[in-house]
N, CA, C and O atoms as a GROMACS GRO file, in nm:
protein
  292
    1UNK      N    1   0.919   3.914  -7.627
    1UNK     CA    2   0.970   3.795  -7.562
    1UNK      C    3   1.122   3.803  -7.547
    1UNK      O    4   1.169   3.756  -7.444
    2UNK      N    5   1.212   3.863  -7.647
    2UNK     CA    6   1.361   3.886  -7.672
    2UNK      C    7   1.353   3.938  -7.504
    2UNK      O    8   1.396   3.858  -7.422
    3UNK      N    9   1.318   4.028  -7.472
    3UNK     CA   10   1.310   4.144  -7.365
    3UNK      C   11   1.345   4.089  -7.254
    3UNK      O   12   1.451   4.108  -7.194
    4UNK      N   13   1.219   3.991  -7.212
    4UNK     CA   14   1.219   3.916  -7.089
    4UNK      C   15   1.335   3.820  -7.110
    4UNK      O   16   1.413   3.815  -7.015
    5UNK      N   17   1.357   3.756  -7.195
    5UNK     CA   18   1.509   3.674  -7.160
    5UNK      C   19   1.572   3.712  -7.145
    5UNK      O   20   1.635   3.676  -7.045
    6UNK      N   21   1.616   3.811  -7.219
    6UNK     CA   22   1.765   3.914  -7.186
    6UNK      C   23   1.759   3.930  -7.052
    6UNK      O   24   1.845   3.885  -6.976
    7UNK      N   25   1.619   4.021  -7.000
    7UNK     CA   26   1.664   4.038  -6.870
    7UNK      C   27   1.665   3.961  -6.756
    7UNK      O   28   1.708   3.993  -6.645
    8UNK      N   29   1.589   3.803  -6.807
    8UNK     CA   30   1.644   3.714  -6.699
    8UNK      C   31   1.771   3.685  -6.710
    8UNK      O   32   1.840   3.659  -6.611
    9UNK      N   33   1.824   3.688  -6.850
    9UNK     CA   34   1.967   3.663  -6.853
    9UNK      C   35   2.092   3.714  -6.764
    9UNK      O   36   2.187   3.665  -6.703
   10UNK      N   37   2.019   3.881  -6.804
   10UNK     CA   38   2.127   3.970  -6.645
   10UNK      C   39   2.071   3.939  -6.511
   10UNK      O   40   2.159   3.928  -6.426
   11UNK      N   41   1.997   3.928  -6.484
   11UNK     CA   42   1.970   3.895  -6.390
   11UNK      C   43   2.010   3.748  -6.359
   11UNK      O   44   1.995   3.732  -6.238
   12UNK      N   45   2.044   3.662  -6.404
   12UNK     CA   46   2.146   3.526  -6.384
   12UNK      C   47   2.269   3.604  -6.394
   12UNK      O   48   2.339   3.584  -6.294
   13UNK      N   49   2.304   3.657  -6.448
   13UNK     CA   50   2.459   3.673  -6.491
   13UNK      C   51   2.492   3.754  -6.346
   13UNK      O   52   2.591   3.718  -6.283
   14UNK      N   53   2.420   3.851  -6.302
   14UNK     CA   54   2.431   3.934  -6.146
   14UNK      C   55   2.426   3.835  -6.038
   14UNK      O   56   2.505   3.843  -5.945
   15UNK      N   57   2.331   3.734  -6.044
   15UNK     CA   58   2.324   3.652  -5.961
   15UNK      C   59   2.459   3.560  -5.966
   15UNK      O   60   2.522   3.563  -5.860
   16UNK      N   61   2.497   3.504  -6.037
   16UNK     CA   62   2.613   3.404  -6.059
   16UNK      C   63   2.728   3.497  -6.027
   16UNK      O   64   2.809   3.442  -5.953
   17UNK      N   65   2.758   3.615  -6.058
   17UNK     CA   66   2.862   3.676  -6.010
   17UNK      C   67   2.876   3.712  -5.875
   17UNK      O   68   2.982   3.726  -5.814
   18UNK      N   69   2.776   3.724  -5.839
   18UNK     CA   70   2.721   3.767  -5.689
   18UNK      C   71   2.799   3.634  -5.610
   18UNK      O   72   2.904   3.652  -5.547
   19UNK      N   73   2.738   3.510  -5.622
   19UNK     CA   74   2.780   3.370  -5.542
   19UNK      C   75   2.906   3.348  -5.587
   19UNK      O   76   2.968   3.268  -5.518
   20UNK      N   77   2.994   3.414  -5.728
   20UNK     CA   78   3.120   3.366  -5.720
   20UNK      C   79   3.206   3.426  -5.595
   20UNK      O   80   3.284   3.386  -5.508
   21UNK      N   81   3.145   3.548  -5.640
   21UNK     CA   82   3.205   3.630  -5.547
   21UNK      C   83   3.216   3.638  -5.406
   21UNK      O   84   3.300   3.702  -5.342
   22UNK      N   85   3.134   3.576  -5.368
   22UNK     CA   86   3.108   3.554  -5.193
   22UNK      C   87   3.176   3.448  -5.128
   22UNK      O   88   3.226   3.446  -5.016
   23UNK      N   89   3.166   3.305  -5.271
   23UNK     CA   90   3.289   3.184  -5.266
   23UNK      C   91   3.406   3.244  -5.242
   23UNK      O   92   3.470   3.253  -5.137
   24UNK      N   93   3.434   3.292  -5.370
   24UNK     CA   94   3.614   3.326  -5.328
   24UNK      C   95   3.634   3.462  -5.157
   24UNK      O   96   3.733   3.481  -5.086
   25UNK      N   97   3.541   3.505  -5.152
   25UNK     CA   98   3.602   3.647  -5.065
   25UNK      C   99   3.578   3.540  -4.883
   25UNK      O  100   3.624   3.583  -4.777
   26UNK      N  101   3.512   3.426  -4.894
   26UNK     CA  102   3.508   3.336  -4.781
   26UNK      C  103   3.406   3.421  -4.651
   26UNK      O  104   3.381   3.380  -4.538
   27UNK      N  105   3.372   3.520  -4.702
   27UNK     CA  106   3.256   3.612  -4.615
   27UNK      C  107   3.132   3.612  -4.554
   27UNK      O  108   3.031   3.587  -4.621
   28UNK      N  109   3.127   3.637  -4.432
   28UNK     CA  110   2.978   3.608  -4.382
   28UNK      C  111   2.929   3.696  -4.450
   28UNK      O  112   2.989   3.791  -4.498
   29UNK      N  113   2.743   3.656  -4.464
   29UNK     CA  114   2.649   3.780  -4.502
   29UNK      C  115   2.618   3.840  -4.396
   29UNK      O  116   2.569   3.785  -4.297
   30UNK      N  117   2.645   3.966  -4.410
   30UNK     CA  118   2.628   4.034  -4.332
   30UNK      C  119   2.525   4.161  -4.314
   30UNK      O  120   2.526   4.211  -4.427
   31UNK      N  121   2.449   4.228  -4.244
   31UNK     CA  122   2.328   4.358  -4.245
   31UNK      C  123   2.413   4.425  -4.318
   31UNK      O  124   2.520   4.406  -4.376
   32UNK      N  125   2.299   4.551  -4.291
   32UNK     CA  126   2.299   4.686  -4.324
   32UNK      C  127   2.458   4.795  -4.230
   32UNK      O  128   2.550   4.733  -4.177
   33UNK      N  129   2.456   4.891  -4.231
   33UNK     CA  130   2.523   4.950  -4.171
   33UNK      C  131   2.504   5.031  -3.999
   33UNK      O  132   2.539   5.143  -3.962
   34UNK      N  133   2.451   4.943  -3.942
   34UNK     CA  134   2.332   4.971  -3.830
   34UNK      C  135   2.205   4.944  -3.843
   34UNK      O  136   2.130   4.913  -3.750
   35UNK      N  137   2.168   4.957  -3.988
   35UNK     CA  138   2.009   4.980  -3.966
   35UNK      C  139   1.949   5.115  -3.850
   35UNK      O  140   1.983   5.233  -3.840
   36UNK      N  141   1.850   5.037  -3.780
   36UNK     CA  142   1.767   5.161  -3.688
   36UNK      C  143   1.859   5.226  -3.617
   36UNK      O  144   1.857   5.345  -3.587
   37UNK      N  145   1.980   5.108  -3.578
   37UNK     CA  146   2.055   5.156  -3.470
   37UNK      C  147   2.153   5.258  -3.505
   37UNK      O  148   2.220   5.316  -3.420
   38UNK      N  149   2.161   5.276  -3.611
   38UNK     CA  150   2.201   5.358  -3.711
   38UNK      C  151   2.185   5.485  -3.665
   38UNK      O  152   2.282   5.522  -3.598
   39UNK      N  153   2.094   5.568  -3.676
   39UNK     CA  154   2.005   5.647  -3.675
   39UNK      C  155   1.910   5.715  -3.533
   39UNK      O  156   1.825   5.802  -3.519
   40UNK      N  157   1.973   5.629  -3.454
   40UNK     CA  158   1.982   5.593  -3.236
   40UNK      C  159   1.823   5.569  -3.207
   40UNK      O  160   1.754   5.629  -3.124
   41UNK      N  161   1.780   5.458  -3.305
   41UNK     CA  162   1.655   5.391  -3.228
   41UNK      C  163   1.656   5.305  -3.199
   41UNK      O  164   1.635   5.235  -3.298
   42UNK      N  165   1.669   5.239  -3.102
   42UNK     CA  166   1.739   5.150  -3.024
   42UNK      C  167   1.628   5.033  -3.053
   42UNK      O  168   1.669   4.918  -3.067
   43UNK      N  169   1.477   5.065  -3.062
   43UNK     CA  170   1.380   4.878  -3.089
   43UNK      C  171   1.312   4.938  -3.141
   43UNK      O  172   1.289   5.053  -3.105
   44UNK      N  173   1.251   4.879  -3.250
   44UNK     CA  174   1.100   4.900  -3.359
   44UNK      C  175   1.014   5.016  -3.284
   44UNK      O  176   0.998   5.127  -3.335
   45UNK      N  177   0.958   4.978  -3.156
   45UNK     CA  178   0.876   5.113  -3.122
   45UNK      C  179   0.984   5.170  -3.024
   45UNK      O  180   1.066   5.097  -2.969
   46UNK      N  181   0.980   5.276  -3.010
   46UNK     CA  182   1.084   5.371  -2.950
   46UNK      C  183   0.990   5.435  -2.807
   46UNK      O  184   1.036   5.520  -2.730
   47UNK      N  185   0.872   5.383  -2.797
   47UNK     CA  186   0.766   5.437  -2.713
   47UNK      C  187   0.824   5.442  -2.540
   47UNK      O  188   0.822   5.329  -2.492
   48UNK      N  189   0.848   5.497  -2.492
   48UNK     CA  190   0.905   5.516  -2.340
   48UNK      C  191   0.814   5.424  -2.249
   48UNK      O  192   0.856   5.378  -2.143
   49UNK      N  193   0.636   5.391  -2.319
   49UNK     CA  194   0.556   5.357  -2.252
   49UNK      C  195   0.481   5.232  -2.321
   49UNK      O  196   0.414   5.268  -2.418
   50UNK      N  197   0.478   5.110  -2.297
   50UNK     CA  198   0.388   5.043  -2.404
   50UNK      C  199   0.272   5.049  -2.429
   50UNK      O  200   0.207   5.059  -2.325
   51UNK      N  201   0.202   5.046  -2.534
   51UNK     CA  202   0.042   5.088  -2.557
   51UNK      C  203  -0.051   4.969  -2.489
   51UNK      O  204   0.001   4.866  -2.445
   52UNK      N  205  -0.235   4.996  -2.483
   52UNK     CA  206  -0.261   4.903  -2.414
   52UNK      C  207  -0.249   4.753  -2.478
   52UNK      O  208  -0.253   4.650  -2.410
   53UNK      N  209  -0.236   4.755  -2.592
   53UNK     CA  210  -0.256   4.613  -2.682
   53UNK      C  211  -0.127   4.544  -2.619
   53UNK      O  212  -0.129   4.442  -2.551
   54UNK      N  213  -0.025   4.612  -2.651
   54UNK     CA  214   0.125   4.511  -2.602
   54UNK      C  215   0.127   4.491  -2.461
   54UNK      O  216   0.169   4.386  -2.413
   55UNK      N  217   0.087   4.579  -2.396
   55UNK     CA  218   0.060   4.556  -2.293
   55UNK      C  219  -0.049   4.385  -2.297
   55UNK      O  220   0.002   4.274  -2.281
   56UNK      N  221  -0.134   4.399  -2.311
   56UNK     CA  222  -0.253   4.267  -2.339
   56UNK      C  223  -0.216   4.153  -2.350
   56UNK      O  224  -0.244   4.051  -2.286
   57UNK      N  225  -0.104   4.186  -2.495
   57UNK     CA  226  -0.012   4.055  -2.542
   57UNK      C  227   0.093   3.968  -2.454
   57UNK      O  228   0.123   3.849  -2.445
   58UNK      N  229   0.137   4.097  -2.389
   58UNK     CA  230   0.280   4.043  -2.328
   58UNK      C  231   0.199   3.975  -2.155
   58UNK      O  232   0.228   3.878  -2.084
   59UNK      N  233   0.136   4.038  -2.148
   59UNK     CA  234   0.023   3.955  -2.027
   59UNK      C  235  -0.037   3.817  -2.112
   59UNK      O  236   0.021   3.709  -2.095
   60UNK      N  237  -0.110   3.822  -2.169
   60UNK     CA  238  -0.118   3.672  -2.230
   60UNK      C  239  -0.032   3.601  -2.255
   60UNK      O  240  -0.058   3.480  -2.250
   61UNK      N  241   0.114   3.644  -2.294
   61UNK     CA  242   0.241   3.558  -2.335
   61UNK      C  243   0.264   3.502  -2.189
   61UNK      O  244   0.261   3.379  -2.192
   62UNK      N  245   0.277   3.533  -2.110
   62UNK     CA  246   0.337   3.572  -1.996
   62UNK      C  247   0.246   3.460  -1.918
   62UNK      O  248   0.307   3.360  -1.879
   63UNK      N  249   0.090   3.470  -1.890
   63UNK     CA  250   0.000   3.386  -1.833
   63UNK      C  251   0.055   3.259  -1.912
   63UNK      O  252   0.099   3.166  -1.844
   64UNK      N  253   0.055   3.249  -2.054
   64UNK     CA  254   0.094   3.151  -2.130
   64UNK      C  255   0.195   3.036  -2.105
   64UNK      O  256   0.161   2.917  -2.104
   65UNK      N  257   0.297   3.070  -2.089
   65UNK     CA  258   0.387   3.014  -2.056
   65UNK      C  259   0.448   2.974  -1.914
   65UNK      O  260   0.538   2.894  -1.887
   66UNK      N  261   0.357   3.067  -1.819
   66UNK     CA  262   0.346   3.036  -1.662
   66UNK      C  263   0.246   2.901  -1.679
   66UNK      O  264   0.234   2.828  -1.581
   67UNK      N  265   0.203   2.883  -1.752
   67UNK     CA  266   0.039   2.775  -1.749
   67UNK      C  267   0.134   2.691  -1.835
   67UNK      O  268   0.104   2.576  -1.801
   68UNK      N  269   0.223   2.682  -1.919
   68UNK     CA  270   0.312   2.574  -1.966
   68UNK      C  271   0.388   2.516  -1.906
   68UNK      O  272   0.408   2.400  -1.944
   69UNK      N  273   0.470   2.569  -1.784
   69UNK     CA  274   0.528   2.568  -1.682
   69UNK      C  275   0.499   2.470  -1.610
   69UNK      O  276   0.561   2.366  -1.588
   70UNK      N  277   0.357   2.522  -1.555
   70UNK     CA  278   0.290   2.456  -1.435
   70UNK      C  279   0.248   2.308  -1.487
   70UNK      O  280   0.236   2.217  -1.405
   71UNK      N  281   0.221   2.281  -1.658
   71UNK     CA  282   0.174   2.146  -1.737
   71UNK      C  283   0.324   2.075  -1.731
   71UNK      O  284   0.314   1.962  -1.684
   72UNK      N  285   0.421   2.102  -1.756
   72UNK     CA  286   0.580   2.014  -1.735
   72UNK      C  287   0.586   1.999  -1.547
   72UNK      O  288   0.662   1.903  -1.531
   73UNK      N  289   0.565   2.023  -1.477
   73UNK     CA  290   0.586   2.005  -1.333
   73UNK      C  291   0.487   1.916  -1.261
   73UNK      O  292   0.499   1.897  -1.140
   0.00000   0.00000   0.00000
């Protein structure tokens, strides 16, 4: 039981230093260092071509919101 408190303890004590620290430095949170773009993948699938499913989806999104369209008019 000693175990687990202690290490919630650091784990408060990291945390509380963490938010002092972000108070005083007045800093947005900010990402990673690029992430994907990092690394030159420009969107999640990198596919030149979309598969048939997204294809499917983005036609149903698409009918979707043409048919939402047409319900406000």
């Amino acid at each position: 039981m000693v175990v687990y408190l202690t290490t919630f303890v650091v784990f408060l004590l990291v945390i509380v230093a963490m938010a002092v620290g972000y108070i005083f430095q007045r800093k947005t949170v900010s990402g990673s260092c690029g992430g994907l773009d990092g690394i030159g993948i420009a969107k999640e699938c990198d596919c030149p071509e979309p598969c048939d499913a997204r294809k499917k989806r983005e036609a149903r999104e698409a009918k979707q919101a043409e048919w939402q369209k047409n319900q406000i008019i």
